[in-house]
N, C-alpha and C positions, 0 to 999 in steps of 0.2 A: 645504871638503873636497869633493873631488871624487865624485860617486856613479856607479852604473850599475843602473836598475832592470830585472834579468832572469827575473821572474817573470811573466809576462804570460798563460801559461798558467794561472795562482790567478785573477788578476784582470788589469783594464788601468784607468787614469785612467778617468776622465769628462771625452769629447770639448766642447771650448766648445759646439760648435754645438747636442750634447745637451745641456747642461747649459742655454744660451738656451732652447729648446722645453722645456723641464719648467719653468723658470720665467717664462713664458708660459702655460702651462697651469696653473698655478698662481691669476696673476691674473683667468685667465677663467671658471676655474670653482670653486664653494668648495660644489656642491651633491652629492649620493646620486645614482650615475646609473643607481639604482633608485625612484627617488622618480619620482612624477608633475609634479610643478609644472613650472614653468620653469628654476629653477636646477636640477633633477635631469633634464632636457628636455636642457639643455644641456650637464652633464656625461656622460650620454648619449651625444649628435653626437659631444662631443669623444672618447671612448672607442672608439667605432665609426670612428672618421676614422683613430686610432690602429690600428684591428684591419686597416682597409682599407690602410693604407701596408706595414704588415706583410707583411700578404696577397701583396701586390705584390712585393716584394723577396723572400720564397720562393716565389712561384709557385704560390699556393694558391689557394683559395674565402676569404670571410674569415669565414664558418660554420663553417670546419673550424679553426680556430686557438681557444684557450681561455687566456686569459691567469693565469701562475699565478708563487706566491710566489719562482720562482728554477726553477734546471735540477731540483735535488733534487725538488722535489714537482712538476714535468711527469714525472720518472723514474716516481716510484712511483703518481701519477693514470695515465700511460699503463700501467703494468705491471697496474696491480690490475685495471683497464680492461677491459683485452682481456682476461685469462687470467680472470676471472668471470664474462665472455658466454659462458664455455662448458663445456660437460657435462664434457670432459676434464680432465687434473688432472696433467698436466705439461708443464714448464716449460724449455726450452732455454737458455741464455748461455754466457757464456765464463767464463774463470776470472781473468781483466786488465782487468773492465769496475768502472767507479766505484761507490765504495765507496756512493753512494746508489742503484746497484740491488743492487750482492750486498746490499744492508740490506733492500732490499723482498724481495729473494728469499730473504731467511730471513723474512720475515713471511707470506711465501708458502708458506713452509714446516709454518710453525705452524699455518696453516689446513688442510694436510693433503693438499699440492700437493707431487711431488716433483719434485729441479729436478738437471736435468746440465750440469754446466761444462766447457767445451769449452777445452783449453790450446791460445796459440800455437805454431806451429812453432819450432824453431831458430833460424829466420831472423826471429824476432819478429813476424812477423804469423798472422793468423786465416785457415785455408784453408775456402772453400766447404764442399769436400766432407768436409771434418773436419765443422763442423757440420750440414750436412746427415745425416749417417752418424748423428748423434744424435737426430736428429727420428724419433719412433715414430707407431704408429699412432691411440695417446693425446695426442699432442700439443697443448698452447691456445695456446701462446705462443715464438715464436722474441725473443729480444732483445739486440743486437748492437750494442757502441758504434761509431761512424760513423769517428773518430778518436780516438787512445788518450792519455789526459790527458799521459802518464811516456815516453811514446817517441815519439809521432804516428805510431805506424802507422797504416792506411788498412786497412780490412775491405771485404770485396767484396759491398759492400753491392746493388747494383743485380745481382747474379748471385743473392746469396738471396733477393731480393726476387722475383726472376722463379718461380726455383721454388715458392719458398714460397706465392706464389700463383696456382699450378698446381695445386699442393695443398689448395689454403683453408685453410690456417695464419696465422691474424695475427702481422706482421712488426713487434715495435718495436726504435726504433735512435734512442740517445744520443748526440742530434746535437749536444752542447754547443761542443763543440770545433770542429764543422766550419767555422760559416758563413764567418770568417776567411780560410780559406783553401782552402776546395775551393766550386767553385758551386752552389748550391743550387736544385735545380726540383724541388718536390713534384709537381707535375702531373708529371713525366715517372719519378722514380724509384718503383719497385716497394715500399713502404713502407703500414702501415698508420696507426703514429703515429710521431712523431719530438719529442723534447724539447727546447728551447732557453733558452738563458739569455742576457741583456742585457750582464753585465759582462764575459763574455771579449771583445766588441767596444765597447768605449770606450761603452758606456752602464750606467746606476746597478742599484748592488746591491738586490738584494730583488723581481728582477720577473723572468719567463721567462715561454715559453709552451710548450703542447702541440697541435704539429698532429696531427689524429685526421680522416683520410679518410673523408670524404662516404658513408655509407652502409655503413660496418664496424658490427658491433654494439659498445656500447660501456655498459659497467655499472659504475662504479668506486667501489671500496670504500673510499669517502669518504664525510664529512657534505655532504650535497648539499643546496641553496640552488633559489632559480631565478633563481640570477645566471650569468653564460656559458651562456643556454641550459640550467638545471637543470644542469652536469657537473660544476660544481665552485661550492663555497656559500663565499660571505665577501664583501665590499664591494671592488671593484675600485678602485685604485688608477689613477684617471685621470693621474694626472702621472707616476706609473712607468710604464707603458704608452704616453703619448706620449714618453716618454727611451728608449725599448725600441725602438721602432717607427723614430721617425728615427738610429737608433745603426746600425740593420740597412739603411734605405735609403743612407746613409753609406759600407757596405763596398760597397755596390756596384758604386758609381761609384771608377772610376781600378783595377778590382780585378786584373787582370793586372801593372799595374806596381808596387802593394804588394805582392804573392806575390814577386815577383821582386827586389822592394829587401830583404823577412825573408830571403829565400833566401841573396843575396849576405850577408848581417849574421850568420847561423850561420856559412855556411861560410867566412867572413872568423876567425872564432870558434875553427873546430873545428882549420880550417888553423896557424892561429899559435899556440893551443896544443900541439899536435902535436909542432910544430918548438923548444918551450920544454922537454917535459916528459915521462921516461920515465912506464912503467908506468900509462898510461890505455887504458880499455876502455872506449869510443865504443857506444851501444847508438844504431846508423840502421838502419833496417831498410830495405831498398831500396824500397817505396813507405811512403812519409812526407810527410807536412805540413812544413814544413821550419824551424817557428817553435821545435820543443823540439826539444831537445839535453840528452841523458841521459850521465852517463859514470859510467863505475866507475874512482877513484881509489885501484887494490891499496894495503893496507895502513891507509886512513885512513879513523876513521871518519867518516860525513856529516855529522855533529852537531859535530863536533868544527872542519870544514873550512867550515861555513857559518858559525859564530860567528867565524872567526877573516875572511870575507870582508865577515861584516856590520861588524867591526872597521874595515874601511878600505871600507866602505861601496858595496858591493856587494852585490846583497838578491838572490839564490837560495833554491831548495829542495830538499827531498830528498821525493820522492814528490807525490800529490796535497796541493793546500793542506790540503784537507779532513780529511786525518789526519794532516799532518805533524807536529802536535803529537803522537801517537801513537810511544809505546816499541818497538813494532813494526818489524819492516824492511817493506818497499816490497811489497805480496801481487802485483802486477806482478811484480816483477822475481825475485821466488819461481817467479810459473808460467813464468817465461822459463829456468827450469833456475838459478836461482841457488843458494846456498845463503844462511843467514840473516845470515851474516859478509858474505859476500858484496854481498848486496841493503843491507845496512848500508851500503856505500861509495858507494852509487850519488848524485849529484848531479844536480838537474836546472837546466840554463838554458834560460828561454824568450823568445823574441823579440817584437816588434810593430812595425806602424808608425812608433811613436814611438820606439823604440829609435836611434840616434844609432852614426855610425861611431867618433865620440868615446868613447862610452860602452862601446862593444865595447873598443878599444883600452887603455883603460884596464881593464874586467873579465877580460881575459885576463892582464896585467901582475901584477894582484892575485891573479888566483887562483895565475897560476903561482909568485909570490913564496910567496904561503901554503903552497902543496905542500911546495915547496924547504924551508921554515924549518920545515914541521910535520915532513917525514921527519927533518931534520939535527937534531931533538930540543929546537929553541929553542920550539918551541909545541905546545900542547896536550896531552894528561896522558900525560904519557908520549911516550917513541918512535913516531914517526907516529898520534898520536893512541889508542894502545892501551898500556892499563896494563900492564906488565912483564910480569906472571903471568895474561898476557887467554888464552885457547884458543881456536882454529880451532870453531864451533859446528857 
């Protein structure tokens, strides 16, 4: 059976070349690279060699990077971070940022911190001066995803940054999505912390990290160790930290003519669906990343259109992995003006390197058969996927 994996925005494989280096790292070290001896001496070097190639590939110090369980907890160690160095007690974001900050920012909440969510435009992106306009004179913390899980929009990250520290506002921004496909120079972009995670770039689940700029205050309302420097407490995982580290030196290399092969592989995508299949509403917002591809399929619901693609073996999503299991429509595609029937239809395809023109070709064929047979009533419960007596919510 033929497949096409277009989910690469949830996750991507584990690159051979990462999966050699972690098991490598494996053999050479089996010590605590908090222990004194020699086996903790040496799991040590190997962690710091790790933190140093890292370093390298975003442009950092490699002081300032803290290796942590995933993008999710780089989100909420940067958010708690910064917004507890300081006497203020509110809280800026948007209202289309991943579900693992608006989660810290209702815990933010609960501590007695008020927070204002800034909607995209019409045109599906985040404007400066929208968020700025919300910045007061209480302000602890601006926090702005870099790229947006469910459309890839692109926020004007290095224009808030400017201001914002013109202001002295610490600036963090949920860089999960980006390194893929936009370039990444901490030294030069306006940023206080930035979040990252291993598996959106062909390296293993369970490891991220958080850059936090040389000389910000930083207090995070965490259990704190004196492992990374006292920031963040728990045993470092030396062999997910060298799969991390070489997955990110990886994108580096050849990165212009990857950008350019996902690019042609969407709009090879977006093009031939198009010309198969009335009634789709394409959510591209004119600066985007070009690897997700969002659409609104009138009439059918998500759930109804992904089981019937996972059936001929095409593996999509509808919203972040993170909550797709969630009964919920898409809180994305809510603040984009949708309504809840609406945000219901949305589909996401996302693209990678590894993605295949084979594999494009055939998930357009697939999906657009599924449309056809779900509207003409041969699948899913009922007429295009909604039960007879469903209402417009």
């Amino acid at each position: 059976m033929e497949t096409a994996y277009l989910d690469a925005a949830a996750t991507t494989p584990l690159s051979l070349e990462v999966r050699q280096k972690m098991m490598k790292s494996l053999d050479e070290t089996s010590g605590n690279p908090s222990s004194l001896h020699r086996k903790g001496r040496s799991a040590r070097q190997l962690l710091e060699r790790a933190r140093a190639e890292l370093a390298q590939a975003l442009h950092c110090r490699k002081d300032e990077l803290i290796f942590t369980s995933g993008g999710t907890e780089a989100d909420y160690l940067g958010i708690t971070g910064l917004a507890t160095s300081s006497k203020n007690r509110h809280i800026v974001s948007t209202a289309y940022e991943h579900h693992a900050v608006l989660s810290t920012l209702l815990v933010m909440e609960r501590l007695g911190y008020e927070v204002s969510l800034v909607n995209p435009r019409a045109d599906g992106l985040i404007h400066a001066e929208d968020v700025l306009q919300a910045v007061r004179d209480d302000t602890c913390l601006v926090s702005v995803m870099w790229v947006n899980n469910e459309t890839g929009a692109v926020a004007p990250i290095d224009e808030l940054g400017r201001v914002l520290r013109g202001r002295r506002i610490p600036f963090h921004v949920d860089g999960v999505q980006a390194p893929a496909f936009l370039r990444v120079d901490l030294d030069a972009v306006p940023v206080d912390a930035v979040s990252f995670s291993a598996h959106k770039l062909f390296g293993p689940v369970g490891v991220g990290a958080l850059y936090v700029r040389a000389g910000v205050s930083f207090d995070p309302f965490y259990p704190q160790g004196t492992q990374e420097r006292g920031r963040r407490g728990g045993t470092e995982s030396v062999v997910l930290a060298s799969g991390m580290a070489t997955a990110f030196a990886l994108q580096t290399e050849h990165f212009e003519a990857r950008v350019a092969q996902i690019k042609a592989l969407s709009d090879r995508f977006v093009r031939h669906a198009s010309a198969q299949i009335d009634g789709v509403l394409w959510q591209l917002p004119e600066i985007r990343t070009p690897h997700i591809v969002s659409v609104r399929v009138v009439g059918i619901k998500a759930d109804v259109l992904l089981m019937n693609l996972d059936l001929r073996g095409v593996f999509a999503s509808s919203g972040s992995a993170c909550s797709a299991g969630s009964a919920e429509p898409s809180h994305v595609m809510k603040a984009l003006g949708m309504s809840q029937r609406e945000a219901r239809e949305v589909v996401r395809f996302s693209f990678s390197s590894a993605t295949t023109d084979a594999e494009v070709d055939y998930a357009v064929d697939a999906f657009c058969e599924a449309v056809h047979q779900i509207r003409s009533g041969r699948l899913g419960n009922g007429k295009n996927g909604y039960s007879e007596d469903a209402k417009a919510e």
